[in-house]
C-alpha positions as CSV (number, residue, x, y, z in Angstrom):
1,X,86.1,106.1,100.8
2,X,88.3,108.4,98.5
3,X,87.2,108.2,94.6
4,X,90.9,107.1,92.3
5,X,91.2,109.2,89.8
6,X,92.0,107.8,86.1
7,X,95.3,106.9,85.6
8,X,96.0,109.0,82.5
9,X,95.2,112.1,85.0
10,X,97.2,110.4,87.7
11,X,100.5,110.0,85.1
12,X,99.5,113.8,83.8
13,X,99.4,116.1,87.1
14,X,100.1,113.6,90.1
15,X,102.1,116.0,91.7
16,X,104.8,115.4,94.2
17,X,103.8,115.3,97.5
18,X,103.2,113.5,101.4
19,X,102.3,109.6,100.9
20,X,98.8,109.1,102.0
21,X,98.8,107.1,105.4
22,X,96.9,104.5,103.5
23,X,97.6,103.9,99.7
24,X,94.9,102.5,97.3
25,X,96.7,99.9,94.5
26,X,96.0,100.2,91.5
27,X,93.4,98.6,89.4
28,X,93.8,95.5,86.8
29,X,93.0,98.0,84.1
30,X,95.4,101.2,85.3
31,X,98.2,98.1,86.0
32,X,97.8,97.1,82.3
33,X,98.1,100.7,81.3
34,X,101.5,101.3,83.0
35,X,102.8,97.8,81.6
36,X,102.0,99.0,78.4
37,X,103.6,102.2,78.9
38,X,106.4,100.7,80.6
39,X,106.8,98.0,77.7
40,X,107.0,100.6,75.3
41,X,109.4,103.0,77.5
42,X,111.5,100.0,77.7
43,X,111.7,98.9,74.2
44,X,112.3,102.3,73.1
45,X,115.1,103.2,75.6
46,X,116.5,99.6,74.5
47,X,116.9,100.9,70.4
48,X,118.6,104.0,71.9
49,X,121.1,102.5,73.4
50,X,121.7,100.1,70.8
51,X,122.3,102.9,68.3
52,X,124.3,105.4,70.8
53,X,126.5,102.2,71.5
54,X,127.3,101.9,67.8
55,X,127.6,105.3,67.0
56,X,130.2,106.4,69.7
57,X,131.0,103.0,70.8
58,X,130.4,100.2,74.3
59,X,133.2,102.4,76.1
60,X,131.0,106.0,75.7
61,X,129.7,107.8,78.5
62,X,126.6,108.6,77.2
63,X,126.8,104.8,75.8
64,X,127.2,103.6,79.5
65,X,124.5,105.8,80.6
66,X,121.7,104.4,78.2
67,X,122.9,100.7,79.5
68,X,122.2,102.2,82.9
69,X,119.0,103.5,81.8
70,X,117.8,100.4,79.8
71,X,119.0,98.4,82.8
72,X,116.6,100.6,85.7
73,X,113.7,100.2,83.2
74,X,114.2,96.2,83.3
75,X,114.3,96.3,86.9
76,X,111.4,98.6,87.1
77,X,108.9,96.4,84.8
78,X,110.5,93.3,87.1
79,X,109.0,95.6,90.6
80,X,105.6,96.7,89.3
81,X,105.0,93.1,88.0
82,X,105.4,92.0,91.5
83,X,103.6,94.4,92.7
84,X,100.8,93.8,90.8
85,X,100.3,90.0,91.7
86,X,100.2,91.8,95.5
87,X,97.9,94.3,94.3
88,X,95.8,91.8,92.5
89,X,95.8,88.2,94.0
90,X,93.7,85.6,91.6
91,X,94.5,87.7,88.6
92,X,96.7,86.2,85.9
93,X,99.0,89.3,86.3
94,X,102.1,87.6,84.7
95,X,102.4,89.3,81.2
96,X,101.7,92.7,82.1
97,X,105.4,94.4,82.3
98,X,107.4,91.6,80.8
C-alpha cells in the first residue's frame, strides 16, 4: 500500500502528471484543510470583485472576469463538498466548503 503524503506537500510540489490507475481520497483532516483554503480563496476572490466592479464598473472586462472567477470557486467548494461525503461516508462532512 502507497504512503499519502501530507497535503501541505501535495498543494506545494504535486506536480502535473498521469492519474494513478487507482486514486486514494483524501483524508477528513486534508478535506478540512482544502475547505479551509478554499473558504478563504473564495471569500477573498469575492472582495475582489466587489471592489473591481465598483471601481470600473458591472459592464468591465476585468469586472466580468472576477464574476467568472468568484462564480468557478462557488462551484468548486459545491464539487469537493460532494466529493467528500463520497470520500468519507458517516462523517458529518456538510460544513467543510460552504
Amino acid at each position: 500500500m502507497r504512503e499519502k503524503p501530507h497535503l501541505g506537500n501535495m498543494l506545494e510540489s504535486r506536480q502535473l502528471s498521469m492519474r494513478p490507475a487507482e486514486s486514494i481520497p483524501l483524508t477528513l483532516d486534508e478535506h478540512r484543510e482544502v475547505g479551509a483554503e478554499l473558504r478563504k480563496s473564495r471569500a477573498r476572490i469575492q472582495e475582489l470583485c466587489t471592489l473591481i466592479a465598483e471601481v470600473y464598473g458591472p459592464n468591465n472586462q476585468a469586472a466580468f472576469s472576477f464574476s467568472k472567477a468568484a462564480d468557478a470557486l462557488e462551484r468548486l467548494c459545491i464539487d469537493m463538498q460532494t466529493q467528500a461525503a463520497r470520500d468519507l461516508p458517516g462523517f458529518h462532512t456538510d460544513d467543510f466548503y460552504s
